[in-house]
C-alpha positions in Angstrom: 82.2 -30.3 -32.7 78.9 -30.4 -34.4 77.8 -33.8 -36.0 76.2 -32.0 -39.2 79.7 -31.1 -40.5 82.1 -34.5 -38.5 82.8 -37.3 -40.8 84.0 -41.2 -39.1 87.1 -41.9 -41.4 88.1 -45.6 -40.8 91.7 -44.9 -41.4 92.4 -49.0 -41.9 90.8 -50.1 -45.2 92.4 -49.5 -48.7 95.3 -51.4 -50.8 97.5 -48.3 -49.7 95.9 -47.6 -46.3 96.5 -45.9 -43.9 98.8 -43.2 -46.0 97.0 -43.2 -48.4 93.7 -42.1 -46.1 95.3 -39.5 -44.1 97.3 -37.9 -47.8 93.5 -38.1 -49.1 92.1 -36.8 -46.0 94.8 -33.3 -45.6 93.5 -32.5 -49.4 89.7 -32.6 -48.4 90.8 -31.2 -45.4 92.3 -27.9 -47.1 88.9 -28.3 -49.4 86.8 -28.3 -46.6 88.1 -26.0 -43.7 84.9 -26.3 -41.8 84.6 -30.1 -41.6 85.9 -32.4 -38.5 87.2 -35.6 -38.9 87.4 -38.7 -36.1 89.7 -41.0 -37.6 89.9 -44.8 -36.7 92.5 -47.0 -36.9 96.2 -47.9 -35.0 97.1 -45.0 -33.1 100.8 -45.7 -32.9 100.3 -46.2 -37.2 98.6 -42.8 -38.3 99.6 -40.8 -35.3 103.2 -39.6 -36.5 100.9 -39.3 -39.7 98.6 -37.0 -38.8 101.3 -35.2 -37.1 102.8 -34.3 -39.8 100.4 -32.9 -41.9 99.4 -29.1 -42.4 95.9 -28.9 -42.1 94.3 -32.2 -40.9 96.0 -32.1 -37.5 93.6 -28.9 -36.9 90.6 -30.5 -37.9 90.8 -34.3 -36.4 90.7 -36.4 -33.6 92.2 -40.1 -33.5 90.3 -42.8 -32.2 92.4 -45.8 -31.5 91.2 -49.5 -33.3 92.6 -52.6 -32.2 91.2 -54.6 -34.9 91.3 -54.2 -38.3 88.7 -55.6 -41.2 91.4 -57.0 -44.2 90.6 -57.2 -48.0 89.9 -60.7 -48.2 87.9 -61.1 -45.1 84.6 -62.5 -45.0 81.5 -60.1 -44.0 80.4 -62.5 -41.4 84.2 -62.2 -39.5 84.1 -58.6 -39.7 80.9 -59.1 -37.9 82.4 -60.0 -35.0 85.0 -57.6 -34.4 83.5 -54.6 -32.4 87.2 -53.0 -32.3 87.6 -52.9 -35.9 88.4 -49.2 -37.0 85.4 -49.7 -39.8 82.9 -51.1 -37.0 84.2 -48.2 -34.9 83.2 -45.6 -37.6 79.9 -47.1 -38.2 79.2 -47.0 -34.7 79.9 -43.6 -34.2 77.2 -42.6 -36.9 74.8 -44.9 -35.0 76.1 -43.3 -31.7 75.0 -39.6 -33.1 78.9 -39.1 -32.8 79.1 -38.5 -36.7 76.6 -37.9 -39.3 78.7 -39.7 -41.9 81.3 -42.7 -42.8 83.9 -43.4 -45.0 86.1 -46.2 -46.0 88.0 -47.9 -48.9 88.2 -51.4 -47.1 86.7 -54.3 -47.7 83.1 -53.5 -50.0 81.2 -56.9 -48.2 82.1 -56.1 -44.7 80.7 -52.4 -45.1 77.8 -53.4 -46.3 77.0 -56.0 -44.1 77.8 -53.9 -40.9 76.1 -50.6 -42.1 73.0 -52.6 -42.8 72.8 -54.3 -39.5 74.3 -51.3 -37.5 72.4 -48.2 -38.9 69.2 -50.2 -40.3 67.3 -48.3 -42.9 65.7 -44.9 -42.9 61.7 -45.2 -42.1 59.5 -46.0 -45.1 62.9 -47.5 -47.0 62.6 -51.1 -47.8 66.1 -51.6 -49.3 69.1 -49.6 -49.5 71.0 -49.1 -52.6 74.3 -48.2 -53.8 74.6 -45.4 -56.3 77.7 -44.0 -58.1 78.8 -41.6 -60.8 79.9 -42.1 -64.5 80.7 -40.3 -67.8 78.4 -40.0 -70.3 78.6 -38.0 -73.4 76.7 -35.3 -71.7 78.2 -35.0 -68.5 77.7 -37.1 -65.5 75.2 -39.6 -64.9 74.0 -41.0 -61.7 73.2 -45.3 -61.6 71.8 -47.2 -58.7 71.4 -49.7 -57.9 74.9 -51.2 -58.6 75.1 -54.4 -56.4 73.6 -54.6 -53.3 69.8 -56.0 -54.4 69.5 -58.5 -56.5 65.8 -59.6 -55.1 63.4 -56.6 -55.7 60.2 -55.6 -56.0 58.2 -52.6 -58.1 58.5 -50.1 -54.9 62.1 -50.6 -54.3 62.3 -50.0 -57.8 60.7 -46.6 -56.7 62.2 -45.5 -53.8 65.5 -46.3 -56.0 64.3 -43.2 -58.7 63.5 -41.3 -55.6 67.0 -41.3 -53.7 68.9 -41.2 -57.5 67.2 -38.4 -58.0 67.6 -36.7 -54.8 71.6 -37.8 -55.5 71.8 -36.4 -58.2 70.5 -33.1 -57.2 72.5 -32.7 -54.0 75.8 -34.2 -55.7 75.7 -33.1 -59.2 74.0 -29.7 -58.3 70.8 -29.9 -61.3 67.8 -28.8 -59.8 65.6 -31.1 -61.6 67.4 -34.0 -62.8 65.7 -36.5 -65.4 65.8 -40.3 -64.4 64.6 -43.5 -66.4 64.5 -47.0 -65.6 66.9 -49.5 -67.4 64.9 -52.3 -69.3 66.0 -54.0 -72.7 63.5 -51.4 -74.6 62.4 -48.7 -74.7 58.7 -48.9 -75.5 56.1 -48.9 -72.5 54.9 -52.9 -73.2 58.6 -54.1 -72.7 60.1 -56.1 -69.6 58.2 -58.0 -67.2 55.5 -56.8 -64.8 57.8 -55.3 -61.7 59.5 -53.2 -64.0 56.0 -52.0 -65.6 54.8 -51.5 -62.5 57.8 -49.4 -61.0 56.8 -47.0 -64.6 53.4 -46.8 -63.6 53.7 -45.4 -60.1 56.4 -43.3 -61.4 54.3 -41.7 -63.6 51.7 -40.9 -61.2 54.5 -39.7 -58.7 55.6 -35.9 -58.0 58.6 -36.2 -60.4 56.4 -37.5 -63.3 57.8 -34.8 -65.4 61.3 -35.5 -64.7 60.7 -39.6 -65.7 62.1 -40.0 -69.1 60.6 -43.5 -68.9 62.4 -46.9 -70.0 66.4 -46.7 -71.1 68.1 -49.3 -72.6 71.9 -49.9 -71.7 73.3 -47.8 -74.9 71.5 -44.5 -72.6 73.8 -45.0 -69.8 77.4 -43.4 -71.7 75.1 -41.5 -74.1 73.4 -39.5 -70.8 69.9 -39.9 -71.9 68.8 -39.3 -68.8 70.9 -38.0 -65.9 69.9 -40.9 -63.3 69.7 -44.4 -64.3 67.5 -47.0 -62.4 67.6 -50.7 -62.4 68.5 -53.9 -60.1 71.5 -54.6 -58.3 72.5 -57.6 -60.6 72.1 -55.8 -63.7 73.5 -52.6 -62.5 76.5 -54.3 -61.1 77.1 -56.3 -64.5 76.6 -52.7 -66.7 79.5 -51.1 -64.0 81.9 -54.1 -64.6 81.0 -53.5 -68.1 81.5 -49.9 -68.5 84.5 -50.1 -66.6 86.1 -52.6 -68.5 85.2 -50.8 -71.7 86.9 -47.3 -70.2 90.4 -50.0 -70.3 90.2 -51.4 -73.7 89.4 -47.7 -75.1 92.8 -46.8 -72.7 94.8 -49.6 -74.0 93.8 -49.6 -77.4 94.9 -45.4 -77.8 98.4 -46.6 -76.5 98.7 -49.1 -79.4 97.4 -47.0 -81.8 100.1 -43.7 -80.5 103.0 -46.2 -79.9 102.4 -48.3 -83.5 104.9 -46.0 -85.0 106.9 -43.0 -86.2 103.9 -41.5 -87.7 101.7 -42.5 -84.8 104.2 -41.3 -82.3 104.1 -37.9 -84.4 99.7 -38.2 -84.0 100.0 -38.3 -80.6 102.1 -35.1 -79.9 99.9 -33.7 -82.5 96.5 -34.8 -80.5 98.2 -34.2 -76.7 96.2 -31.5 -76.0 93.1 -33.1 -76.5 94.1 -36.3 -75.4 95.0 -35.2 -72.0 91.9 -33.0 -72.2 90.3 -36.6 -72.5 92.3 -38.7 -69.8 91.0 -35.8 -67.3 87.4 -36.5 -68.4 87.7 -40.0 -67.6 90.1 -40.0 -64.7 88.1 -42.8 -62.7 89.7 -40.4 -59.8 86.5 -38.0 -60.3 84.0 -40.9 -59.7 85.3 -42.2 -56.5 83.2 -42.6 -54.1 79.9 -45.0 -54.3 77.3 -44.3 -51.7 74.7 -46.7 -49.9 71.7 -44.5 -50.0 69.2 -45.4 -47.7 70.4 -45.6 -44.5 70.2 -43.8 -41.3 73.3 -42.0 -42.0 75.9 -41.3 -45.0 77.7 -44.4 -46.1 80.6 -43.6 -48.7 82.5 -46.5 -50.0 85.8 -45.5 -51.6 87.6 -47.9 -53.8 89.9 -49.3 -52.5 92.6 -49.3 -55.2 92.2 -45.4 -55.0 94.9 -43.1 -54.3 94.9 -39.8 -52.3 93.4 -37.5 -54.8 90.6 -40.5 -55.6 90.0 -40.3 -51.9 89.3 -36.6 -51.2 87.1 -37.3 -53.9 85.2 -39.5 -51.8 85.2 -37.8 -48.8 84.0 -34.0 -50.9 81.0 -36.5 -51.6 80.3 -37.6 -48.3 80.4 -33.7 -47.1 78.1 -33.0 -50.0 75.6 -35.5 -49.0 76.0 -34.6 -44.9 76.1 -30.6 -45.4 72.8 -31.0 -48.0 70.8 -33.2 -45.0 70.2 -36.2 -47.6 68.8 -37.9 -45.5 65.9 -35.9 -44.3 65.4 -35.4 -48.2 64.3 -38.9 -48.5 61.8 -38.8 -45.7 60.3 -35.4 -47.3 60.4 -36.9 -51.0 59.0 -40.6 -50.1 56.1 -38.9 -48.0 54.8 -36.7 -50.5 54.6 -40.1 -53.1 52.9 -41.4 -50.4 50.5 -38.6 -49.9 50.3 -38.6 -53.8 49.3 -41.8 -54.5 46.9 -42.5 -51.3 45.2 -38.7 -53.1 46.3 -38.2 -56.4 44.1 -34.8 -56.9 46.5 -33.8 -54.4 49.1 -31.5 -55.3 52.3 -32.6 -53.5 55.6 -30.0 -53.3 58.8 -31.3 -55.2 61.3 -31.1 -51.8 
């Protein structure tokens, strides 16, 4: 098998794991005909599984796990179980096994062991997570959405740098715009690490695709296609925008079930309605990734079902088959070479 197309799959994590996994993992596997899978977790579990499916049987190998990492465990547990099936997966990435990981289990626990196991990419201070919304233009691309909530003007930086380089190897736009999220939009607002992140940007080798500050109504109406900011703030505007995506759910059922007339709206609007609850489907934004590292990390929710998870793993492929990795270390040396010579014209890798 060759690593740059073999994905670690830990088999275990997920509210509806492992079925869930291996039902999520026959659909990317009829998507992807060329990819390999090593799947971790109890043999004697997704064995019969795996046996029974069409395609995936042809394009995996089982790894048995002993140990698995629950829901509710703490990340400094999870720590200490080297036969866990999401340890196991990690470690084949850092082994050169794999060039890629997946799982839906527990979000602390990945974190903690992909940032001690496979450390961060040279010149990389910080890793971030990044994930994809709706916005009234298409998708858009935020990061950092949890994992750093102490930062500094450069991670700020090489945040806009591996957003961008996201969006372009995910969402396929050969130049995408970014901005950085601040509560204004004129160049004397926020405080001085946020000012200083714009500055360097400006003088970077994506200048001309810096938009400059957003403020939080620019994330649904896709101002920009990559949004930049902290972890704390980035997580609170997800939690936010999710919750929002709800009401606007909940409320549409009152207003279609409030009555004959209503109920007579609603067959009226169907078309466009499911037109709408396909635009939406929090099934097409599965898959959050911690960019930064030496290897693809994919975090799946873990609520998702199988359809949310192929969705996760096409992301993961997209990132491995692309080399995202190697698109850092090009993009974060020619800033580098940029700002140490700035009459130096730099490439856009």
């Amino acid at each position: 098998m060759s690593r740059s197309n073999l994905l670690a799959v830990d088999a275990m994590g997920g509210d509806d794991a492992p079925a869930m996994v291996m039902a999520g993992l026959e659909l990317a596997a009829a998507r992807h005909p060329q990819a390999k899978f090593l799947i971790y977790g109890d043999e004697a579990v997704i064995g019969p599984m795996l046996a029974k499916t069409k395609r995936l049987k042809t394009q995996a190998v089982i790894h048995h796990s002993a140990e698995t990492v629950t829901g509710d465990m703490k990340p400094t547990v999870a720590l200490r179980l080297r036969d866990s099936s999401m340890r196991r997966a990690i470690d084949a990435v850092h082994g050169g096994e794999a060039a890629g990981v997946i799982s839906a289990g527990n979000t602390g626990a990945l974190l903690a062991l992909s940032k001690i196991v496979l450390k961060t990419l040279p010149g990389i201070d910080r890793p971030a997570m990044a994930a994809i919304g709706p916005s009234a233009k298409g998708d858009v691309v935020m990061l950092d959405l949890g994992l750093n909530v102490v930062y500094d003007a450069r991670n700020l930086v090489e945040f806009a740098l591996m957003g961008e380089i996201f969006a372009r190897v995910v969402l396929g736009l050969p130049a995408p715009s970014f901005g950085l999220l601040n509560i204004g939009s004129e160049e004397g607002k926020g405080d001085e690490t946020l000012r200083s992140a714009a500055a360097t940007l400006r003088d970077s080798p994506i200048s001309g695709q810096f938009y400059g500050f957003v403020e939080g109504h620019d994330i649904a109406a896709g101002t920009v296609d990559v949004v930049v900011t902290d972890g704390f703030t980035g997580n609170v505007a997800l939690k936010t925008g999710e919750g929002a995506l709800k009401l606007v759910g909940e409320l549409l059922k009152r207003v279609f079930s409030s009555g004959p007339l209503a109920k007579a709206g609603y067959l009226l609007a169907r078309g466009g309605l499911q037109r709408l609850r396909e635009w939406l489907d929090p099934r097409r934004y599965n898959g959050a990734v911690l960019l930064g590292l030496n290897g693809v990390v994919v975090k799946s929710h873990g609520g998702a079902d199988a359809e949310g998870f192929a969705h996760a793993v096409d992301v993961a492929l997209d990132m491995i088959t692309h080399d995202f990795n190697q698109k850092i270390g090009d993009s974060l040396a020619a800033l580098d070479k940029a700002l140490l010579d700035p009459a130096t014209v730099v490439p856009h890798v």
